[in-house]
C-alpha positions as CSV (number, residue, x, y, z in Angstrom):
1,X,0.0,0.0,0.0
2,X,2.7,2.6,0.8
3,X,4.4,2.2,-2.9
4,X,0.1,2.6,-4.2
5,X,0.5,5.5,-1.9
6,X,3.4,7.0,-3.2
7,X,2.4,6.3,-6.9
8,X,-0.8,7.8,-6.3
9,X,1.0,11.3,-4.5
10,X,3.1,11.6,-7.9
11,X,-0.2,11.5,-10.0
12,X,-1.9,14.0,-8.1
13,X,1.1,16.7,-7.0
14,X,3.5,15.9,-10.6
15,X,7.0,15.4,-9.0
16,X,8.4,12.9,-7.1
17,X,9.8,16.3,-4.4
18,X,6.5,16.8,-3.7
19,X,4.6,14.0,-3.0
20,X,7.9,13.2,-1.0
21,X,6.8,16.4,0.8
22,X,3.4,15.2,1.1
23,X,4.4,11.8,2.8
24,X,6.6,13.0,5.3
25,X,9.4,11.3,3.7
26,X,12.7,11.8,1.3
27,X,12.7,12.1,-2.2
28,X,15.2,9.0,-2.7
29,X,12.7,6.9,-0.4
30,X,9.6,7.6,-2.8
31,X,12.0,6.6,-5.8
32,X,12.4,3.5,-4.1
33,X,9.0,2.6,-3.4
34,X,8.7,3.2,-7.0
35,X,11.6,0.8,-8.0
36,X,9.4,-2.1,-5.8
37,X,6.1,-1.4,-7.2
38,X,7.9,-2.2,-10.6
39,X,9.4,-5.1,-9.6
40,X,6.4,-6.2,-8.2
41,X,4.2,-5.5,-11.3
42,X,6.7,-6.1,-14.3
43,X,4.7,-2.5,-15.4
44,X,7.5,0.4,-16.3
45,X,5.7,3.4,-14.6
46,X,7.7,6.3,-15.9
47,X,9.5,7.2,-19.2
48,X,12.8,7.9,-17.8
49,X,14.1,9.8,-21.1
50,X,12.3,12.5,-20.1
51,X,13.5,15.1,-17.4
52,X,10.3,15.5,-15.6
53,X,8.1,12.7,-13.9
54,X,6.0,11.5,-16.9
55,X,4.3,8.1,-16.7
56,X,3.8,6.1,-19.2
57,X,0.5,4.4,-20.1
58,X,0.7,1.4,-18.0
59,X,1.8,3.6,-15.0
60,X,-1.5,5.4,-15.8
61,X,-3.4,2.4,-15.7
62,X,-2.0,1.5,-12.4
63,X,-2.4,4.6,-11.1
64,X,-6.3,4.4,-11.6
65,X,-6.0,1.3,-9.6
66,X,-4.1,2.3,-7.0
67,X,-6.6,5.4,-6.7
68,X,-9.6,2.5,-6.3
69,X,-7.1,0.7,-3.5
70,X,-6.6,3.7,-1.5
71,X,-10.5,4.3,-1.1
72,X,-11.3,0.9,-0.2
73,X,-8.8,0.9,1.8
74,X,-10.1,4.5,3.6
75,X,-13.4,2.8,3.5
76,X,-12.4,-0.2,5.2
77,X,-10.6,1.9,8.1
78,X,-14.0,4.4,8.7
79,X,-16.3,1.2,9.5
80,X,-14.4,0.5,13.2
81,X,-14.9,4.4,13.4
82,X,-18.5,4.1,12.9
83,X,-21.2,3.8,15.8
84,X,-23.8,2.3,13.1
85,X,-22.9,-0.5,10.5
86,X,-22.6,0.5,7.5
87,X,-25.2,0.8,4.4
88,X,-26.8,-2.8,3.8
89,X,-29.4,-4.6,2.8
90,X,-31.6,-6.6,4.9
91,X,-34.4,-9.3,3.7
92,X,-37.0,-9.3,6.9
93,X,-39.2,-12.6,6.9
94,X,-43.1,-12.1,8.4
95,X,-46.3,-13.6,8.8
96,X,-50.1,-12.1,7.9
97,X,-50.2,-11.4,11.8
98,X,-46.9,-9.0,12.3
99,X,-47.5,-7.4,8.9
100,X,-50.7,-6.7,10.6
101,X,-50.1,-5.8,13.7
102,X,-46.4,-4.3,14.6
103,X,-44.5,-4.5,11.3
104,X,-44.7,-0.5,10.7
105,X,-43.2,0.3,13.9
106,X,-40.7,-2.1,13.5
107,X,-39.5,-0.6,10.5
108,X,-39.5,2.7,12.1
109,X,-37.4,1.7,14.4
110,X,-35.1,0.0,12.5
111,X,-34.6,3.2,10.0
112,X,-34.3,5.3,13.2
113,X,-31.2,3.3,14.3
114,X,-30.0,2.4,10.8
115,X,-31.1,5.4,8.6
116,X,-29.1,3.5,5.5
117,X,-30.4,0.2,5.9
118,X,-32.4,-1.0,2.9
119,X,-35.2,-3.2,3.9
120,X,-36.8,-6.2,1.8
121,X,-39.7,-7.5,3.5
122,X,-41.3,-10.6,2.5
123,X,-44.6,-11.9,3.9
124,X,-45.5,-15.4,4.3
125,X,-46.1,-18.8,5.9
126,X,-43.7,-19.7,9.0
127,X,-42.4,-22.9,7.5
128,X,-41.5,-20.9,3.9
129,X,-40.0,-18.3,6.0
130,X,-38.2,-20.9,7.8
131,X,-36.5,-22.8,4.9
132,X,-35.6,-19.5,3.1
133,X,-33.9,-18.4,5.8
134,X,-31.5,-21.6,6.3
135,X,-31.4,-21.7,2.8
136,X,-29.4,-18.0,3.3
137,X,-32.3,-16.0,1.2
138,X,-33.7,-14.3,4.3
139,X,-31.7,-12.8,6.8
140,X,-34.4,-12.3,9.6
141,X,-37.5,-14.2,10.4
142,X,-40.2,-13.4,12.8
143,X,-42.4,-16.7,13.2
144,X,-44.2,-19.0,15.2
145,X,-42.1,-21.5,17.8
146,X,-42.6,-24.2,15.4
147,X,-39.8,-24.8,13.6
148,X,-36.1,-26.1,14.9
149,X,-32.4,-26.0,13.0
150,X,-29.3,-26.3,14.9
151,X,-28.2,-23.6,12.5
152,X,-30.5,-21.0,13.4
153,X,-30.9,-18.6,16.8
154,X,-34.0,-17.6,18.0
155,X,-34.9,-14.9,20.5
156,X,-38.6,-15.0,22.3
157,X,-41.2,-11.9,20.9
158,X,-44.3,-12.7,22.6
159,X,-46.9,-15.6,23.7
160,X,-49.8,-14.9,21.4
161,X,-53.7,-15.9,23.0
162,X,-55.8,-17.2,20.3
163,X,-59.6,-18.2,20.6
164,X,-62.3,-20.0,18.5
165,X,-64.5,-17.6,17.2
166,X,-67.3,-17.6,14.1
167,X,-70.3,-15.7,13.2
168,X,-73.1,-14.6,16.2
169,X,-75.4,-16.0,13.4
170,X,-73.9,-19.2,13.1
171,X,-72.9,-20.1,16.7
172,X,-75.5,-18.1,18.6
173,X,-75.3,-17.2,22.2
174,X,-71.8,-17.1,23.8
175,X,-71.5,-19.9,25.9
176,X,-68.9,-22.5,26.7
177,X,-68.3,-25.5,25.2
178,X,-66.3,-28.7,24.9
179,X,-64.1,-29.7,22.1
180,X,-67.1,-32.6,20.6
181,X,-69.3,-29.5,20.7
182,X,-66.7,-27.3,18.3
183,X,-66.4,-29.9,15.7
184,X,-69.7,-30.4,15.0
185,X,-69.1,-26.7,12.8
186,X,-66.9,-26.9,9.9
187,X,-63.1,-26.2,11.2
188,X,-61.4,-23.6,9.1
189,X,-57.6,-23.6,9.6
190,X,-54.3,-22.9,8.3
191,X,-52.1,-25.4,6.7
192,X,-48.9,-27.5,7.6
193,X,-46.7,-25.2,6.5
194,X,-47.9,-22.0,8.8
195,X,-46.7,-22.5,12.5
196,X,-50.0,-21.5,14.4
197,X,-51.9,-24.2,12.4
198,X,-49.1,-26.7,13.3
199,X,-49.7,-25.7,17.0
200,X,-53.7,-25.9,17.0
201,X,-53.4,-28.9,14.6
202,X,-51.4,-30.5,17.3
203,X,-53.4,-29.2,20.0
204,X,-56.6,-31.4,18.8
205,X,-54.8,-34.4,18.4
206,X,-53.6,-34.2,22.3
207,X,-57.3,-33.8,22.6
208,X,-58.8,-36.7,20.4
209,X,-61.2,-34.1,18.8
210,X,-62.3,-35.5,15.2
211,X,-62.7,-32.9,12.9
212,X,-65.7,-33.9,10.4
213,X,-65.3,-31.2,8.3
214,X,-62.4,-29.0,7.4
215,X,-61.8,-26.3,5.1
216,X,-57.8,-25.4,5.0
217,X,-56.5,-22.1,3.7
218,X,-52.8,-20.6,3.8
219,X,-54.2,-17.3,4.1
220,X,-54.8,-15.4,8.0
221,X,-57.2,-12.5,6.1
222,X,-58.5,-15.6,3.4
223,X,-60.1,-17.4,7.1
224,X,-61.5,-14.2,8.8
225,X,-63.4,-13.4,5.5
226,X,-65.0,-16.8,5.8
227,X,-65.2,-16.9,9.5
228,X,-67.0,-13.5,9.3
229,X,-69.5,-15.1,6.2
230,X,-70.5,-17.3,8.6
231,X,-68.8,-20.7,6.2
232,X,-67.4,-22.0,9.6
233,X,-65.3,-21.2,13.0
234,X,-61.7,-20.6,13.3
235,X,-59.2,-19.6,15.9
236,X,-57.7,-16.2,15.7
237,X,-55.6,-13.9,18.0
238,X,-58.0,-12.2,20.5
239,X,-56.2,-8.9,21.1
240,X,-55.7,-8.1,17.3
241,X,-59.3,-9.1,16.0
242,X,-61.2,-8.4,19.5
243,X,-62.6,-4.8,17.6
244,X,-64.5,-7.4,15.5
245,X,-66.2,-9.1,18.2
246,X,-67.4,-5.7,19.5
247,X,-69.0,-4.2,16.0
248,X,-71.0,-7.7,16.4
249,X,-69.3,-9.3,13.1
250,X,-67.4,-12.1,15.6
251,X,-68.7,-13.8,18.7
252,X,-66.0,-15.4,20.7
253,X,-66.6,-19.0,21.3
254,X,-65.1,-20.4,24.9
255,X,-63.9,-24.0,25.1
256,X,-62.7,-26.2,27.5
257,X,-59.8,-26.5,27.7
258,X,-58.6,-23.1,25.8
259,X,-56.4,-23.2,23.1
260,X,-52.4,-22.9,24.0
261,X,-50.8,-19.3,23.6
262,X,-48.6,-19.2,20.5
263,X,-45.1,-18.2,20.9
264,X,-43.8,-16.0,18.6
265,X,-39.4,-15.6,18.0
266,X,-37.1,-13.6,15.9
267,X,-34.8,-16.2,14.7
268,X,-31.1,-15.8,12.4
269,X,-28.5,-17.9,11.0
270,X,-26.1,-18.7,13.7
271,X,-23.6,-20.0,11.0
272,X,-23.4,-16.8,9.5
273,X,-21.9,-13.5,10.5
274,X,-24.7,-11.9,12.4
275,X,-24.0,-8.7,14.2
276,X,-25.9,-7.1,12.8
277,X,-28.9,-9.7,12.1
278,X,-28.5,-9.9,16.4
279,X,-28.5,-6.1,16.7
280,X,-32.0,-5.7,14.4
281,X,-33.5,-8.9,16.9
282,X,-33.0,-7.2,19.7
283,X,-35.0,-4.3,18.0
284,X,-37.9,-6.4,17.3
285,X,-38.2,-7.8,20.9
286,X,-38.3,-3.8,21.9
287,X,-41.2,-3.2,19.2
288,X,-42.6,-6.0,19.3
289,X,-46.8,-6.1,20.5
290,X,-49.4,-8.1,18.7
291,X,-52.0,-6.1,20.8
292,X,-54.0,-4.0,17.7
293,X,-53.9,-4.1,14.0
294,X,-51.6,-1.6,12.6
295,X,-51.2,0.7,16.0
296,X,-48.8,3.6,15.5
C-alpha cells in the first residue's frame, strides 16, 4: 500500500519532491517505493528519457488502480470508526399477523437506528419463512415457535392468545363448550406449512377431537373473511381481531380446555456473521406487541 501511496501522491502533485513532501518522507525513499512497485508489477511506470516525472500508459493504468485501493482501503478503516454499521441490505421474513399488527413500527425503528439500511420484507407462511432463511435467502425471520435448526438462533417476541370464534349468526349465544361440541361446525384452519396451524393442529390431536369437516386455507385474512361469512369457526388472535367481536361481526366461542398461547421468536442464522442480524433482533423484541392491527 505505501508504494500505491506514493504512486498515487506523484499522479496528483507531478513530481516525485512533492509528494515526497506530502508523505513526510525523502525524495530518494519515494523513488524506491517506485523501484518495488515495478518489480512487483513487471509494469515500467515512468519514461525515464524525459526530465520531468511522466508516466507512461501502464503507469497510468496502475495509477487508476491504485486510486480505487486507497478508497477501499479509507473505507475499510471508517467502519471501526463508525457507531452504526454500514449501508446494507436486509431481507426481513413475516407472517399475515406481524405485517398486521407491529410491522410498521418495527420498520420505524429499525430506519431510526439504521437510517441506511435498505429493507426487503417478505410476507409469508412460517415454514416458507423458515427454509428460506436456512437456505441463506432471508436474513431475519419473525415466526411461530414451530420450527427447529441447529443452524438457526432464536430470540422470544411474545406468547400470542388465540380463541375460537365464528359468526353470532352461526354459533348463537356465547357460551362455553367442549371440544365434541366445536367440531360439529366446519373447522377452518391454516395449513402444515404455517406455524399457528401446526400448534392448533397438534393441540386437537392431544385432545382426540375429530374434525368432520375441514376447510384449509394458507391465508390469515382468506379465514377471517370466511369466519365473518359465517362458512365455519376458526381460531384467531384475540387482542388483534377483538374490535371485531365488539362491531357484532365475531362472537368469541369459549372452550374447554382453551387453546395454547402461540409463541412467537425472531430467529437468524447462527452459521453466519450476524452482528448485525442480532442487533436488528434485539429491535424487534423492543417493538414487538401483537396487541392491535396496525397501531402507530
Amino acid at each position: 500500500m505505501k508504494q500505491l501511496e506514493g504512486l498515487y501522491w506523484i499522479g496528483q502533485l507531478g513530481t516525485f519532491e512533492r509528494a515526497a513532501a506530502r508523505l513526510n518522507t525523502t525524495q530518494s525513499a519515494i523513488s524506491k517505493r517506485i523501484q518495488e512497485l515495478e518489480l512487483d508489477t513487471g509494469v515500467t511506470l515512468f519514461d525515464r528519457s524525459q526530465r520531468n516525472a511522466v508516466m507512461t500508459e501502464k503507469g497510468e493504468q496502475l495509477l487508476a488502480l491504485a486510486e480505487e485501493m486507497l478508497a477501499l482501503r479509507q473505507r475499510a478503516a471508517s467502519i471501526a470508526r463508525q457507531d452504526d454499521v454500514p449501508a446494507r441490505l436486509l431481507r426481513l421474513g413475516v407472517t399475515e399477523l406481524s405485517a398486521l399488527t407491529w410491522l410498521p413500527r418495527f420498520i420505524f425503528a429499525l430506519r431510526a437506528a439504521h437510517p441506511n439500511v435498505v429493507i426487503e420484507t417478505e410476507v409469508d407462511l412460517g415454514r416458507n419463512l423458515h427454509d428460506r432463511l436456512t437456505e441463506g435467502q432471508l436474513d431475519v425471520i419473525i415466526v411461530p415457535d414451530a420450527f427447529a435448526s441447529p443452524h438457526v438462533t432464536s430470540l422470544h417476541l411474545a406468547r400470542v392468545r388465540n380463541v375460537w370464534m365464528g359468526s353470532p349468526k352461526l354459533v348463537g349465544a356465547p357460551r362455553r363448550v367442549s371440544i365434541e361440541e366445536l367440531t360439529e361446525h366446519t373447522i377452518l384452519v391454516q395449513g402444515n406449512r404455517s406455524g399457528t396451524g401446526l400448534w392448533v393442529a397438534n393441540w386437537l390431536q392431544s385432545e382426540a377431537a375429530v374434525v368432520r369437516r375441514q376447510f384449509s386455507s394458507d391465508s390469515l385474512i382468506a379465514l377471517l373473511g370466511m369466519t365473518v361469512a359465517g362458512l365455519g369457526v376458526t381460531y384467531l388472535p384475540l387482542l388483534c381481531f377483538e374490535p371485531l367481536v365488539a362491531e357484532g361481526k365475531l362472537a368469541i366461542i369459549p372452550t374447554e380446555p382453551e387453546l395454547p398461547d402461540i409463541p412467537y421468536v425472531v430467529s437468524y442464522r447462527k452459521d453466519l456473521p450476524n452482528a448485525f442480524a442480532a442487533r436488528v433482533a434485539e429491535l424487534a423484541r423492543e417493538s414487538c406487541d401483537f396487541s392491535r392491527q396496525l397501531q402507530s
